[in-house]
N, C-alpha and C positions, 0 to 999 in steps of 0.2 A: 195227506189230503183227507179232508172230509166224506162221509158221506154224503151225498145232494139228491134224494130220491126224486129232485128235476131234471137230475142230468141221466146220460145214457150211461148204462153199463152193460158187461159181458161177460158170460164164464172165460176164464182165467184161458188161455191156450195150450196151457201143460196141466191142465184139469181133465181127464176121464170122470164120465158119467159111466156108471150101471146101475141102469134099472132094477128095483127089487119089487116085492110085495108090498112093502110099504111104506115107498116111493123110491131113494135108492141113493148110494154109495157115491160118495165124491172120493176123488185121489188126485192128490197134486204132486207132479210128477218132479217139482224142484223145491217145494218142502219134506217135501214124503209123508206129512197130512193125510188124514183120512177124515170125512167128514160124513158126518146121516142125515139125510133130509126125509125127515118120519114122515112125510105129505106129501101127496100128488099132487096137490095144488101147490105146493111149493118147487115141486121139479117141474111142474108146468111152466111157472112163473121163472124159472132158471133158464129155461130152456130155451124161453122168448126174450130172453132180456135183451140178447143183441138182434132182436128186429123190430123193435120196443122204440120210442123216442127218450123215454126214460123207466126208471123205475117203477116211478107212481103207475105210469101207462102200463106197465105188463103185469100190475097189480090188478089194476082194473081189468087188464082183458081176458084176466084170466076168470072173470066172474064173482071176484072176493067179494062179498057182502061186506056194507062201508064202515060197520062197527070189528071186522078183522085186518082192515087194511091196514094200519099202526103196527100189527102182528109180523105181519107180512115185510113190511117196512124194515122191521125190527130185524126181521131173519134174514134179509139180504144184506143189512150191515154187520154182521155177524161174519158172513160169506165175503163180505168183503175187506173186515178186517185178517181175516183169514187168507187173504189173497187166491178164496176160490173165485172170487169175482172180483173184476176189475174195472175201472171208470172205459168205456170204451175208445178213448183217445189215447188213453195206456196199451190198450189191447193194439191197436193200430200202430202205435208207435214203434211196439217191436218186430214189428212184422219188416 
């Protein structure tokens, strides 16, 4: 599947977050993955994705100025070919 920065998504559920200085550590617990999110506004934006109706929306709420939001965009498909995020009806599914 695609990315659809219209649809929802969610950090991964065998994804730990830790917080750093500057921003902070992903680990995925069933690739054994590690990934860096060098921005707060980016673990922001992670952080909300599943209270979010989609991507674009935790882009935006997160207060992204509209000339970085493609940026932003960008990095959550990254996160999501990486299986740190996942479409949220995936995330649901396995539950």
């Amino acid at each position: 599947m695609s990315f659809d920065p219209d649809q929802p998504y969610r950090l991964s559920e065998r994804v730990a977050v830790r917080p750093e200085p500057f921003g902070a550590l992903l680990y995925h617990f069933g690739t054994r993955k590690l990934s860096f999110l060098k921005d707060k506004t980016l673990l922001r934006i992670v952080e909300s994705l599943g209270s979010q109706p989609s991507a674009w929306a935790a882009v935006l709420a997160a207060g992204v100025e509209e000339d970085s939001v493609e940026q932003y965009l960008t990095a959550i498909r990254v996160l999501c070919d990486s299986k740190m995020v996942s479409p949220a009806d995936e995330v649901m599914a396995q539950t």
